[in-house]
Backbone of each chain as nested JSON, in Angstrom:
{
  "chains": [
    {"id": "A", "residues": [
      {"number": 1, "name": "UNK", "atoms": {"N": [47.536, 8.07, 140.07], "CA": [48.04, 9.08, 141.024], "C": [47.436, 10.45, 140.714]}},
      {"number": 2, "name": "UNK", "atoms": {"N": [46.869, 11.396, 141.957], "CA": [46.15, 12.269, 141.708], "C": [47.5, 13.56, 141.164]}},
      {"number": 3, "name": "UNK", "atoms": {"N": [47.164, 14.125, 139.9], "CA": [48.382, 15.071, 139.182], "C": [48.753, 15.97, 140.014]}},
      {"number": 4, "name": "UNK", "atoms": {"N": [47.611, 16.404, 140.966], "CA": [48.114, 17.839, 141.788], "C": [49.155, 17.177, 143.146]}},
      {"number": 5, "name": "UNK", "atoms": {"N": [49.392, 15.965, 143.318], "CA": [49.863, 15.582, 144.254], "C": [51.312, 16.458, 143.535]}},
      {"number": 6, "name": "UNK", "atoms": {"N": [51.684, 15.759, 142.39], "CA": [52.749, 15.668, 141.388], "C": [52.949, 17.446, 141.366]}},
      {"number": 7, "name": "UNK", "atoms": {"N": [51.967, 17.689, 140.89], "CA": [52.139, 19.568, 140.969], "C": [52.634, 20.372, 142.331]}},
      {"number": 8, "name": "UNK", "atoms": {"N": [51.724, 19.858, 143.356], "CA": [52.564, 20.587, 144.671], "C": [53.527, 20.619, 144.973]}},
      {"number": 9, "name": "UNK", "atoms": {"N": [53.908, 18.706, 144.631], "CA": [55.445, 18.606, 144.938], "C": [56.217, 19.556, 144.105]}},
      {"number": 10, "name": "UNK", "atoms": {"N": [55.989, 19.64, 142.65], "CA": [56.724, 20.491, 141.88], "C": [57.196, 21.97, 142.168]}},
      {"number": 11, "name": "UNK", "atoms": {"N": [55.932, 22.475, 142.843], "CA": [55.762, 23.644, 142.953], "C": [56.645, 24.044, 144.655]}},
      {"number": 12, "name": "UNK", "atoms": {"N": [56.66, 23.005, 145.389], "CA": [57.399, 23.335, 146.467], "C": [58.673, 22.82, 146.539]}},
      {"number": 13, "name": "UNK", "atoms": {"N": [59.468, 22.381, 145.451], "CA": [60.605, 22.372, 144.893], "C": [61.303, 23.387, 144.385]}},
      {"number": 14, "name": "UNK", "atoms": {"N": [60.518, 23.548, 143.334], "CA": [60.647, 24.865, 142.586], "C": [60.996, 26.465, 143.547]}},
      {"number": 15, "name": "UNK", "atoms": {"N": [60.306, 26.205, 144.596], "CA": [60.096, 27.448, 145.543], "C": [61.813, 27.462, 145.995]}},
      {"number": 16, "name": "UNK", "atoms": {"N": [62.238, 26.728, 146.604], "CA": [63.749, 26.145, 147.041], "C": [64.73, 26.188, 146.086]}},
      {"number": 17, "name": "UNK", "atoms": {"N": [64.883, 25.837, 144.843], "CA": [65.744, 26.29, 143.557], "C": [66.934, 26.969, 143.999]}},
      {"number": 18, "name": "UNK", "atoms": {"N": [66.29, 28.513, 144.643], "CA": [67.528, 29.404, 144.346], "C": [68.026, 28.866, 145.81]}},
      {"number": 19, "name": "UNK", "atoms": {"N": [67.97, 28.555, 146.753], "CA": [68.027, 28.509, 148.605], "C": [69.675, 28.179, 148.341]}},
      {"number": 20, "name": "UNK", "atoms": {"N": [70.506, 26.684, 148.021], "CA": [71.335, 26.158, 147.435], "C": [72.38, 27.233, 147.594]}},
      {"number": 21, "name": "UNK", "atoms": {"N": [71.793, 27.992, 146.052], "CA": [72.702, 29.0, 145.808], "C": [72.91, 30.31, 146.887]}},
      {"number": 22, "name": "UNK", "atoms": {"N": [72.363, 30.455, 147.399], "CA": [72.081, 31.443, 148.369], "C": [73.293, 31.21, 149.732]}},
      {"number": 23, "name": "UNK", "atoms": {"N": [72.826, 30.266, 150.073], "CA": [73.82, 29.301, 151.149], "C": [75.237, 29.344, 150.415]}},
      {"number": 24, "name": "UNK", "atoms": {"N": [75.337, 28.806, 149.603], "CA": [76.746, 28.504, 149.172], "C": [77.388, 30.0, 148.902]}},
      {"number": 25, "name": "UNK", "atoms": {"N": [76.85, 30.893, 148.421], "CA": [77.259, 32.274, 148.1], "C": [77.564, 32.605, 149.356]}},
      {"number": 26, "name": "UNK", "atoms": {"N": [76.563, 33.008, 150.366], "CA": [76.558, 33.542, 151.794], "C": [78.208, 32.623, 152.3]}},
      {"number": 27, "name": "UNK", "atoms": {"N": [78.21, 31.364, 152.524], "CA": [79.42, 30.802, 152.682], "C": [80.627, 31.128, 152.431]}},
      {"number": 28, "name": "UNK", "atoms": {"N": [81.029, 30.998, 150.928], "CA": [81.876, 31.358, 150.027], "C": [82.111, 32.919, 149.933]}},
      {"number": 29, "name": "UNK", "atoms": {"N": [81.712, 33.59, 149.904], "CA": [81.971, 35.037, 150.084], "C": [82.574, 35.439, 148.16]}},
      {"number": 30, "name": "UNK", "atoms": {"N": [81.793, 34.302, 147.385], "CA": [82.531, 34.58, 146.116], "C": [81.187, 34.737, 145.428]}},
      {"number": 31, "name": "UNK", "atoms": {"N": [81.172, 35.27, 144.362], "CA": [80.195, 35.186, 143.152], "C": [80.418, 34.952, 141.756]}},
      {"number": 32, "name": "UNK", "atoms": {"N": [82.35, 34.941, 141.659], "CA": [82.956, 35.344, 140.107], "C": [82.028, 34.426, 139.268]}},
      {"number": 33, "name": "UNK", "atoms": {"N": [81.621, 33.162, 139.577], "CA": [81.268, 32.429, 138.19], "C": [79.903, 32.22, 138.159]}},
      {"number": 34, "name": "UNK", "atoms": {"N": [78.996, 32.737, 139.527], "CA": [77.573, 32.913, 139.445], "C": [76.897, 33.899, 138.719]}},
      {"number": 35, "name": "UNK", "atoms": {"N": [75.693, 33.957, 137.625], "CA": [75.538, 34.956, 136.473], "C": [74.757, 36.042, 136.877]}},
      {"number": 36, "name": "UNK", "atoms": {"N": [75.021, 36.835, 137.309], "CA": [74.322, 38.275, 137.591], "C": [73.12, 38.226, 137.027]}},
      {"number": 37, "name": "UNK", "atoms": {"N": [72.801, 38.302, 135.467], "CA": [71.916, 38.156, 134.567], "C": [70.854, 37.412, 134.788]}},
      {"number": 38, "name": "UNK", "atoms": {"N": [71.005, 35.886, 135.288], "CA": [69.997, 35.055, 135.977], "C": [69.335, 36.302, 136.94]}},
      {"number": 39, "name": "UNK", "atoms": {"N": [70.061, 36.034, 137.751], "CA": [69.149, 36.428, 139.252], "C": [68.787, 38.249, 138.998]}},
      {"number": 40, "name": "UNK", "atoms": {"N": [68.53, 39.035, 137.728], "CA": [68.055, 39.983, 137.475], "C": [66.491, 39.426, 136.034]}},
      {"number": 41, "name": "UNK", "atoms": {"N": [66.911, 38.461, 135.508], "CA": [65.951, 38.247, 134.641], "C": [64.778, 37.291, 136.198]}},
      {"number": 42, "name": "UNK", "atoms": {"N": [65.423, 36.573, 136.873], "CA": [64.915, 35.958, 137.701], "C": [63.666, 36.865, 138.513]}},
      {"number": 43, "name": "UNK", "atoms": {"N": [64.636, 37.758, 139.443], "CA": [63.781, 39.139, 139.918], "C": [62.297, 39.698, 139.193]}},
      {"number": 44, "name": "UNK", "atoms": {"N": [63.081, 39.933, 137.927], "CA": [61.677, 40.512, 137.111], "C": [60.625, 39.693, 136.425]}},
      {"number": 45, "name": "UNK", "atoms": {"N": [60.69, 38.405, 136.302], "CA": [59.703, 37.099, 136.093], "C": [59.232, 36.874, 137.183]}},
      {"number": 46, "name": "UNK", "atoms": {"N": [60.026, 36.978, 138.64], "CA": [59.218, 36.469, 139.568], "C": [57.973, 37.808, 140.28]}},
      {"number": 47, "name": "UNK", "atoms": {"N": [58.418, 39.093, 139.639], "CA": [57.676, 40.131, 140.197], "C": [56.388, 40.169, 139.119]}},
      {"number": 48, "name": "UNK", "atoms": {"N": [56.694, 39.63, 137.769], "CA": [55.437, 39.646, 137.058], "C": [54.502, 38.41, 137.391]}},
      {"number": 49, "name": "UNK", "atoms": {"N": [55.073, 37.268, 138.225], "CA": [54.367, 35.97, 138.063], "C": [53.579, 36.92, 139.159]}},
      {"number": 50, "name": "UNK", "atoms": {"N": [54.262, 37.472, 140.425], "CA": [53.105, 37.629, 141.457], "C": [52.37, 39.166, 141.093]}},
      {"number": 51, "name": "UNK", "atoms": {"N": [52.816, 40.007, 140.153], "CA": [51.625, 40.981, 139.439], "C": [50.055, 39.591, 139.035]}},
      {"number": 52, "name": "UNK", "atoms": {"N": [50.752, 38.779, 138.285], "CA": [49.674, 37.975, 137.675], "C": [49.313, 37.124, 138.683]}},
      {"number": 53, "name": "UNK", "atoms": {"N": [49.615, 36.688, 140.125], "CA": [48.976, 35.788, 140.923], "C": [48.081, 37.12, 141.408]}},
      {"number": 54, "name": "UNK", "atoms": {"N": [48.749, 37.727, 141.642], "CA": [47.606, 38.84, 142.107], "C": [45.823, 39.602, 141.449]}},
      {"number": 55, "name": "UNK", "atoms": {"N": [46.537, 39.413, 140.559], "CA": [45.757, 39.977, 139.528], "C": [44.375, 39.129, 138.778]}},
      {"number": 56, "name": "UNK", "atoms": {"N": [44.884, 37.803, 138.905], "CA": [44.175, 36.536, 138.978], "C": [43.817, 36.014, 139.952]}},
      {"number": 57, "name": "UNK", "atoms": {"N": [44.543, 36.523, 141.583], "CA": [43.759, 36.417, 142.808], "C": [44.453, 35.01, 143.071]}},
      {"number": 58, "name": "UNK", "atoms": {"N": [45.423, 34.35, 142.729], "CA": [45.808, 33.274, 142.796], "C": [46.75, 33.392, 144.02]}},
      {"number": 59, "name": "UNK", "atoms": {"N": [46.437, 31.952, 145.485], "CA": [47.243, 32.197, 146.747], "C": [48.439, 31.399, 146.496]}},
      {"number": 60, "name": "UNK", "atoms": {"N": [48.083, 30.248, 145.604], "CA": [49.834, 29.507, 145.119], "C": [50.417, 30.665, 144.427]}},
      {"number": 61, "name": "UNK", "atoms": {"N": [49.613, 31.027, 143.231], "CA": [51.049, 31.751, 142.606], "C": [51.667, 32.98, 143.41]}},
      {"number": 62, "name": "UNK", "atoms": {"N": [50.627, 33.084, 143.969], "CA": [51.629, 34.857, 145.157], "C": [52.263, 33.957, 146.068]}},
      {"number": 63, "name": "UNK", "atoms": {"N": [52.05, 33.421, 146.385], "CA": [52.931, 32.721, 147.908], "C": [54.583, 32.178, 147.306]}},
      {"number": 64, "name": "UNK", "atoms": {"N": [54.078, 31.115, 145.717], "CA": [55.364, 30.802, 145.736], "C": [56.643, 31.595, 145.309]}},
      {"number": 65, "name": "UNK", "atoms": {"N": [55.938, 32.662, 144.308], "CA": [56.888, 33.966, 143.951], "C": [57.163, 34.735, 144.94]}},
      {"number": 66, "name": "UNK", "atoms": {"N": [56.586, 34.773, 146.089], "CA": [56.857, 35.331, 147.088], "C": [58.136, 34.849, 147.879]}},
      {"number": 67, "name": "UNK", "atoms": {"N": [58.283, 33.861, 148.027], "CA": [59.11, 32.727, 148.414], "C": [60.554, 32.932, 147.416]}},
      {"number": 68, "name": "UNK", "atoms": {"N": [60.367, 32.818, 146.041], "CA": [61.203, 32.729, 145.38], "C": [62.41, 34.364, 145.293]}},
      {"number": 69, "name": "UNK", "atoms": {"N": [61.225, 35.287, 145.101], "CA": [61.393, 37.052, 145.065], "C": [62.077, 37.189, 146.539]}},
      {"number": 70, "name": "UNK", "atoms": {"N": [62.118, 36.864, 147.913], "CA": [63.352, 37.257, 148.372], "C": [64.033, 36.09, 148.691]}},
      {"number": 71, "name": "UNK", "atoms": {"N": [64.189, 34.975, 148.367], "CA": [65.587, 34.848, 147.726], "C": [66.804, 35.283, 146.526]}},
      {"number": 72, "name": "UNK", "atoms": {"N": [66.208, 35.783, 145.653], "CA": [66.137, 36.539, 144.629], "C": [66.891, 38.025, 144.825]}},
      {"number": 73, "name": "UNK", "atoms": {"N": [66.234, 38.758, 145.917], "CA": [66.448, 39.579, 146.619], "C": [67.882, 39.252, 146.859]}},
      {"number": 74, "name": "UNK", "atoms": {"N": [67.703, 38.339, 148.363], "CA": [69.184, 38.244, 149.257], "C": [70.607, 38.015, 147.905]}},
      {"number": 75, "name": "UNK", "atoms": {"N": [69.937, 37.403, 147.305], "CA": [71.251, 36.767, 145.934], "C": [71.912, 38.271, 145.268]}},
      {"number": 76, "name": "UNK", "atoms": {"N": [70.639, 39.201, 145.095], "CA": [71.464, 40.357, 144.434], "C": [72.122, 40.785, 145.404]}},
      {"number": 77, "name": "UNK", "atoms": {"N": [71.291, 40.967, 146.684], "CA": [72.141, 41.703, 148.033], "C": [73.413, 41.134, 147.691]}},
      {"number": 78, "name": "UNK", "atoms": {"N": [73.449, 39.852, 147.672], "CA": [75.214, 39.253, 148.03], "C": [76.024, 39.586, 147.052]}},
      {"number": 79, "name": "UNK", "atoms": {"N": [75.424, 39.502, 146.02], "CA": [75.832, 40.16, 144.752], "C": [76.837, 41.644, 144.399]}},
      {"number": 80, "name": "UNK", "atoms": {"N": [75.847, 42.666, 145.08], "CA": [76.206, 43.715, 145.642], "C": [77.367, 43.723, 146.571]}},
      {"number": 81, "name": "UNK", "atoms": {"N": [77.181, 42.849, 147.833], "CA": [77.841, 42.914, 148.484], "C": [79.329, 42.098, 148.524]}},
      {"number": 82, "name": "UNK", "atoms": {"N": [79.84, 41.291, 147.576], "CA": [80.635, 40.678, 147.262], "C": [81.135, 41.355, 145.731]}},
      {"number": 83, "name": "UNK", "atoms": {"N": [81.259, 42.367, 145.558], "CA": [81.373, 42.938, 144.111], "C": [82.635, 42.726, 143.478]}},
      {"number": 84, "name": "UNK", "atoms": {"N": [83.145, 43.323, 144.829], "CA": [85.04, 43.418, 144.306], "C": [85.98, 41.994, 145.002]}},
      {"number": 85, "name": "UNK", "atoms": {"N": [85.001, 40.826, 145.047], "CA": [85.878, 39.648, 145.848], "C": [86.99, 39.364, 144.781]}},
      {"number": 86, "name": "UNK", "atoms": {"N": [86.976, 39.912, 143.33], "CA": [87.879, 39.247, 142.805], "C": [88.875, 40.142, 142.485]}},
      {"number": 87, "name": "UNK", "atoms": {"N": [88.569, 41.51, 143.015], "CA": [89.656, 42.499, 142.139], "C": [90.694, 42.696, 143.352]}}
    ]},
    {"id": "B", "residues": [
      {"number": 1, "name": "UNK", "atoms": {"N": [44.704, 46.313, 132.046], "CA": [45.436, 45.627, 131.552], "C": [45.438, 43.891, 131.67]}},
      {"number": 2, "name": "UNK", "atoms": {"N": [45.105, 43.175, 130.186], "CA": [44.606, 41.751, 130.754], "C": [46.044, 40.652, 131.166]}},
      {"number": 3, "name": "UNK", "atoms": {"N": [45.463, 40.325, 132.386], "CA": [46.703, 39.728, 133.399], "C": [47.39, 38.534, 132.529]}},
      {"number": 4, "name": "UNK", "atoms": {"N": [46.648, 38.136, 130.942], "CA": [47.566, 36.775, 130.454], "C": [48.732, 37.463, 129.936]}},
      {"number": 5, "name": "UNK", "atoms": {"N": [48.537, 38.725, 129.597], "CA": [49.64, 39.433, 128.689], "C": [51.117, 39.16, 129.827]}},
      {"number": 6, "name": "UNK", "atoms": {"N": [50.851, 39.871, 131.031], "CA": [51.609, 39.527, 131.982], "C": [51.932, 38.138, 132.539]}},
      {"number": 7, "name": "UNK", "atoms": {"N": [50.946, 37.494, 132.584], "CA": [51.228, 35.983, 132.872], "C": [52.024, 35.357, 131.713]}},
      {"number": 8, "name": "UNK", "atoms": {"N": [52.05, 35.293, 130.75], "CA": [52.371, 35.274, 129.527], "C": [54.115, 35.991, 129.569]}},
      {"number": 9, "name": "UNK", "atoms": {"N": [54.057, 36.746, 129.355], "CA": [55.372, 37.367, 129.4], "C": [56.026, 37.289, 130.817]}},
      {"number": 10, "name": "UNK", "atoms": {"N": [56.089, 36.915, 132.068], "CA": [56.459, 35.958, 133.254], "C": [56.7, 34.916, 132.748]}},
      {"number": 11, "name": "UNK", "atoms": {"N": [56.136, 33.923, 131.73], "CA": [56.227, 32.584, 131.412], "C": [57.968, 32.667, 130.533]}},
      {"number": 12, "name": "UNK", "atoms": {"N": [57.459, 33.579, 129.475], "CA": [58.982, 33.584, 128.564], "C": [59.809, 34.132, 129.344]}},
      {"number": 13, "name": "UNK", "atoms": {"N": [59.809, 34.435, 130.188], "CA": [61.142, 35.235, 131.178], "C": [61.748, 34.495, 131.889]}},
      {"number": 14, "name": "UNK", "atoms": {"N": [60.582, 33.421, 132.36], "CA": [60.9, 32.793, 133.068], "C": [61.521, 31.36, 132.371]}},
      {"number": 15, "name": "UNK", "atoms": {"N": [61.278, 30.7, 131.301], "CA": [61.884, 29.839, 130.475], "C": [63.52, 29.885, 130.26]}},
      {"number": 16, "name": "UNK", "atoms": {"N": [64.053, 31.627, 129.945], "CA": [65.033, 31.787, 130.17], "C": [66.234, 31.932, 131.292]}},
      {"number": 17, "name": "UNK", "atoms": {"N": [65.508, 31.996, 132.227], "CA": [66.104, 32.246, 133.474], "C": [67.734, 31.645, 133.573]}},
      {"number": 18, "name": "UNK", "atoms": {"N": [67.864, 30.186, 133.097], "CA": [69.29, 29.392, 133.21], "C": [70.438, 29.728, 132.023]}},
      {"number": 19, "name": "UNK", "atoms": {"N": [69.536, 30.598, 131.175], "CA": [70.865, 30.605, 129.908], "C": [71.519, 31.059, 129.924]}},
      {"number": 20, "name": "UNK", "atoms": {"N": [71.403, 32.594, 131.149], "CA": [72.755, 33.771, 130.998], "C": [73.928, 32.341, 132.147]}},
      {"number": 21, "name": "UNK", "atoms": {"N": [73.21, 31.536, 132.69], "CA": [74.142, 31.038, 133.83], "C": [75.488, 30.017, 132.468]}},
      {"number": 22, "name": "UNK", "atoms": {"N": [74.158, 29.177, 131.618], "CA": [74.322, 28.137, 130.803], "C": [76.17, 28.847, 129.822]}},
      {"number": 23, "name": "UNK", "atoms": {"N": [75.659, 30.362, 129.316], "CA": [76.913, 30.726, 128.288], "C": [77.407, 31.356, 128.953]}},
      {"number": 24, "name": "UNK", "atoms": {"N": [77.836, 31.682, 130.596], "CA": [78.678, 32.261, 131.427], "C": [79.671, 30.999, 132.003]}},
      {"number": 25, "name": "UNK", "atoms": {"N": [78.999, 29.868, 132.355], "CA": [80.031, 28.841, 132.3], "C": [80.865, 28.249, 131.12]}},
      {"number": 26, "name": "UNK", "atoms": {"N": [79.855, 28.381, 130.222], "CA": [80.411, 27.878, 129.072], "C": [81.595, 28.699, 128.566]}},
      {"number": 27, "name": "UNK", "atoms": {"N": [81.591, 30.109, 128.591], "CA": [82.595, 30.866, 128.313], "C": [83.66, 30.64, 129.071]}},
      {"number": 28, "name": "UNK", "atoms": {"N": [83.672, 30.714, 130.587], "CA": [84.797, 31.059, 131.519], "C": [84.547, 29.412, 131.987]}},
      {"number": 29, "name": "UNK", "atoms": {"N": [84.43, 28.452, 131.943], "CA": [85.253, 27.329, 132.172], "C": [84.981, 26.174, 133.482]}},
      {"number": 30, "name": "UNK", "atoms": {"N": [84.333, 27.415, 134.499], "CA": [84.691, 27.038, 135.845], "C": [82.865, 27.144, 136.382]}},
      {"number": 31, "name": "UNK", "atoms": {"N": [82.911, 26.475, 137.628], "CA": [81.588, 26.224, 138.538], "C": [81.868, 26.601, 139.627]}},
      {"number": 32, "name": "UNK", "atoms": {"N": [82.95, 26.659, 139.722], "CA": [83.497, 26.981, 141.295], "C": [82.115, 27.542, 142.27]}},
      {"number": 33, "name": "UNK", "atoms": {"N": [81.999, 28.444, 141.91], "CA": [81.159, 29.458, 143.119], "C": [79.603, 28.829, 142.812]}},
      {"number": 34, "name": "UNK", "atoms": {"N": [78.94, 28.326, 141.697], "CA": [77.96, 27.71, 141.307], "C": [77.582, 26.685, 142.182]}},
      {"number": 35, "name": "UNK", "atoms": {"N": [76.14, 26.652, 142.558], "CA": [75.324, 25.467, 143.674], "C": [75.025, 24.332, 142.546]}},
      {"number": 36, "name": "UNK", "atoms": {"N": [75.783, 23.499, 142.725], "CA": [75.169, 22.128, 141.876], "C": [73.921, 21.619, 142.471]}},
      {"number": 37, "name": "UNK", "atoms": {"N": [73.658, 22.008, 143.798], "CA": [72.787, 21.009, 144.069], "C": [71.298, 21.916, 143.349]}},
      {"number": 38, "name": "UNK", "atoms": {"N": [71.478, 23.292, 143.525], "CA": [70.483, 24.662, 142.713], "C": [70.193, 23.344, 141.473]}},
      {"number": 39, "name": "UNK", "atoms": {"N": [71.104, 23.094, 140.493], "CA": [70.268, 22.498, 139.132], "C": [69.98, 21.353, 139.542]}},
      {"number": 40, "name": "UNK", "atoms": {"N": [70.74, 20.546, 140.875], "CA": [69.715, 19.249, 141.226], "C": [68.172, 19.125, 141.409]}},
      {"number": 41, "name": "UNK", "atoms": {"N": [67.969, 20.006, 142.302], "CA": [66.65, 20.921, 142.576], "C": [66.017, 21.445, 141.794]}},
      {"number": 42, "name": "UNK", "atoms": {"N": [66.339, 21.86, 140.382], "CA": [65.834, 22.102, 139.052], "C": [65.716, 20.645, 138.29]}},
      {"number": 43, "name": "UNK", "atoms": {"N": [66.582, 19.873, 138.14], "CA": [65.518, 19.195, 137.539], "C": [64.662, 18.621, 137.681]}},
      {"number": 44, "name": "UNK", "atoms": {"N": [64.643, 17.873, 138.76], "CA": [64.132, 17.177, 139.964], "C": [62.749, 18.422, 139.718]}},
      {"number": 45, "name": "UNK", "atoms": {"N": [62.623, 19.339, 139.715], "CA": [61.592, 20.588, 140.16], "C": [61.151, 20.237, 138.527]}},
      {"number": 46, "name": "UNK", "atoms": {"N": [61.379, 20.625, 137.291], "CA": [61.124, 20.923, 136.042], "C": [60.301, 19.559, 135.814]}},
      {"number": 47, "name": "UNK", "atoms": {"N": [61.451, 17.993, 136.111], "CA": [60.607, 16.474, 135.558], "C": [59.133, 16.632, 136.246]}},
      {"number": 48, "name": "UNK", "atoms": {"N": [59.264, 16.947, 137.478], "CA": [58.043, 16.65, 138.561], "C": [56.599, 17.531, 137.534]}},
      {"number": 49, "name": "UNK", "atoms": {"N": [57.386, 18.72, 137.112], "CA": [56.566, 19.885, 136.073], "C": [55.754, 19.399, 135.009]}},
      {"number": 50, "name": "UNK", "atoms": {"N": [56.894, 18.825, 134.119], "CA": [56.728, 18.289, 133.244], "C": [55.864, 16.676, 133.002]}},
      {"number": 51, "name": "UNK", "atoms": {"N": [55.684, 16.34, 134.183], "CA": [54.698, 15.044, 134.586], "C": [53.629, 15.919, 134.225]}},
      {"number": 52, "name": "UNK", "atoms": {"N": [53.901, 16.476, 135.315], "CA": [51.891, 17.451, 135.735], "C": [51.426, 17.998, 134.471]}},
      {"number": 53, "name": "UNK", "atoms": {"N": [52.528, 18.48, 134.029], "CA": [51.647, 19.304, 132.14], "C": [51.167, 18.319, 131.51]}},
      {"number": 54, "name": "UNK", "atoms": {"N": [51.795, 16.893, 131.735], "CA": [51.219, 15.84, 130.364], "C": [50.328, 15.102, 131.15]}},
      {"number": 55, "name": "UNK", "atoms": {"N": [50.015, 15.136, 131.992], "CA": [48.673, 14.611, 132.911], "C": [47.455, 15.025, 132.825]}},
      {"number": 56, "name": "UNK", "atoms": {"N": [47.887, 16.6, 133.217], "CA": [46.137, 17.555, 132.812], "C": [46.43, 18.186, 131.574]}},
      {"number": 57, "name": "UNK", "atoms": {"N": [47.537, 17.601, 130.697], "CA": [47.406, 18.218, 129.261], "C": [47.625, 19.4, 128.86]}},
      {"number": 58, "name": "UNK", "atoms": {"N": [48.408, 20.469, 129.499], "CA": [48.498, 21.711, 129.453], "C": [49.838, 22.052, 128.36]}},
      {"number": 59, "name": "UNK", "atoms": {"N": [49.633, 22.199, 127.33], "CA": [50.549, 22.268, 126.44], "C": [51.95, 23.75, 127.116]}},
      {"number": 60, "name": "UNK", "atoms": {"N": [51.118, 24.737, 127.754], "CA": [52.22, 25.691, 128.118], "C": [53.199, 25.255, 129.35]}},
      {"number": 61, "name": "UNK", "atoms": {"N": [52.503, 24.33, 130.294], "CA": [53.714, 23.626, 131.54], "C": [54.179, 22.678, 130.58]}},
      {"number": 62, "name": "UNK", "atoms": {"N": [53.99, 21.952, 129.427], "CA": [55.094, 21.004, 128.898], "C": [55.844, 22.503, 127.923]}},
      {"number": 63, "name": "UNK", "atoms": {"N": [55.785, 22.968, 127.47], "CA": [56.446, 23.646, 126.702], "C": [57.429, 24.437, 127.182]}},
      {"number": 64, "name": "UNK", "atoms": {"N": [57.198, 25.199, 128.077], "CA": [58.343, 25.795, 129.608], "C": [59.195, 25.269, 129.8]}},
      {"number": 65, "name": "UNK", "atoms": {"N": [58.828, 23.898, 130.269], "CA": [59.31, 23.219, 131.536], "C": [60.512, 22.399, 130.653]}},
      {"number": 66, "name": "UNK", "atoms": {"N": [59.844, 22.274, 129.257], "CA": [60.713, 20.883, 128.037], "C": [62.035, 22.07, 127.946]}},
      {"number": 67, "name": "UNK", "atoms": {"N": [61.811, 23.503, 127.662], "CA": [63.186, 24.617, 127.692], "C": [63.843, 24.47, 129.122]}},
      {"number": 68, "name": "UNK", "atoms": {"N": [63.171, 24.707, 129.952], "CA": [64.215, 24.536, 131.27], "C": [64.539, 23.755, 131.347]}},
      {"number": 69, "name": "UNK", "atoms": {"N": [64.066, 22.779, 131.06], "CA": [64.442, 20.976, 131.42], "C": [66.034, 21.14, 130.962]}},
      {"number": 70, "name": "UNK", "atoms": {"N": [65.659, 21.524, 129.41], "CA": [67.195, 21.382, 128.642], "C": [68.009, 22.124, 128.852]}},
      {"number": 71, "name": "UNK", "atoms": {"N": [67.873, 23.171, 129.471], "CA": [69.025, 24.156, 130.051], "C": [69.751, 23.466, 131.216]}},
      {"number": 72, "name": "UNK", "atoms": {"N": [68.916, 22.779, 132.247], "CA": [69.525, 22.324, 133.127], "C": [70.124, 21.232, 132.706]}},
      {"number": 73, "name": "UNK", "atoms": {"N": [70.122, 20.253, 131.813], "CA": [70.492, 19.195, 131.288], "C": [72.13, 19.765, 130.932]}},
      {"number": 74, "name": "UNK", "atoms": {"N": [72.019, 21.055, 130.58], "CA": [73.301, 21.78, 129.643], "C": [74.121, 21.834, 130.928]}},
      {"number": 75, "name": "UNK", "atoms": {"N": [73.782, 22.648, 131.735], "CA": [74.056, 23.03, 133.305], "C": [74.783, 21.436, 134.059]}},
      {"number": 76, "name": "UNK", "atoms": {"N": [74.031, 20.267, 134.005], "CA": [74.196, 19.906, 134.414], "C": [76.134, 18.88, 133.706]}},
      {"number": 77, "name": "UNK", "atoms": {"N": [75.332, 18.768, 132.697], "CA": [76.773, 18.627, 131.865], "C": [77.989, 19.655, 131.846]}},
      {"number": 78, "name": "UNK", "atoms": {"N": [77.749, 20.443, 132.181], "CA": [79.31, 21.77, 132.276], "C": [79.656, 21.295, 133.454]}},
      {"number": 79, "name": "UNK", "atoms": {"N": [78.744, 20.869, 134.565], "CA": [79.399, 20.614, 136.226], "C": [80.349, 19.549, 136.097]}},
      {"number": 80, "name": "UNK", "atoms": {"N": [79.878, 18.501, 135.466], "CA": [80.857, 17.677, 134.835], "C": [82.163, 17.193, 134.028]}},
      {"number": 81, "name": "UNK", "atoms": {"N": [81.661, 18.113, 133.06], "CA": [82.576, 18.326, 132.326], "C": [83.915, 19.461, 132.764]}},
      {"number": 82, "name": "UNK", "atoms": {"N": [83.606, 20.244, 133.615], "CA": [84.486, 21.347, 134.702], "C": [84.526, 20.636, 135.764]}},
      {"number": 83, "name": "UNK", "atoms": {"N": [84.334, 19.62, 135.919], "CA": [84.757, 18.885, 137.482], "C": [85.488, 18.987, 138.369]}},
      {"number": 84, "name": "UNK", "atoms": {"N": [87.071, 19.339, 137.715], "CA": [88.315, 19.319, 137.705], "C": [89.563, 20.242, 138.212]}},
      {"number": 85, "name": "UNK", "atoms": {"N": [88.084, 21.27, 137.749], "CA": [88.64, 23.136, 137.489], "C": [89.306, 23.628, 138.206]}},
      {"number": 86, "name": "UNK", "atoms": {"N": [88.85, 23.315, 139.326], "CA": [89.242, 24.011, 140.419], "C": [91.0, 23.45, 141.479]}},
      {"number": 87, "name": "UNK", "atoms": {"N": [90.946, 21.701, 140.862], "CA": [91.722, 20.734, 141.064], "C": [93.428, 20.867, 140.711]}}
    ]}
  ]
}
């Protein structure tokens, strides 16, 4: 089996990860037990992967951090915007 | 500025990404607001990873992917083990 078959799939999995959480948050209108911390260490790995897709000129790695960075985005938005659901 | 330093430091950022989630459940108990299907999609995303590194031999996609792997493994055991929580 050719590996990059195995890699794309990976890589367009990977892109979807956070989507899940996104949906279920947007739904739920809750965040208490989702970790802030993720989706801020998340943010700043996914802004250096696409400094370095860029920088290396690479169209997978900008596209899929691209993909990933606003979901990433919307999650803090909800984040933000669900602050005080528990107080 | 050479782009591995950055690619490189994206990589360890990104290895960590699940742990603030991993000792935030672990502390407080509950999944409630947490997307199970998010770490379905992770591992499912990480194994597919972890094929491709030991195929074309890339010691840094097995080395990543073997830390996330096991975070989600952790992740995936708290969903379980909190099954109930909410019950």
């Amino acid at each position: 089996m050719n590996p990059e078959i195995i890699g794309i799939s990976a890589g367009v999995l990977s892109c979807t990860t956070f989507l899940p959480q996104v949906i279920k948050t947007w739904k739920s209108g809750s965040t208490d037990d989702v970790s802030l911390i993720m989706f801020i260490i998340a943010s700043i790995s996914t802004t250096l992967w696409l400094a370095y897709g860029v920088l290396i000129g690479s169209i997978s790695i900008i596209f899929t951090n691209t993909i990933v960075l606003l979901l990433t985005i919307v999650m803090l938005y909800l984040f933000y915007r669900y602050r005080n659901h528990s107080s």
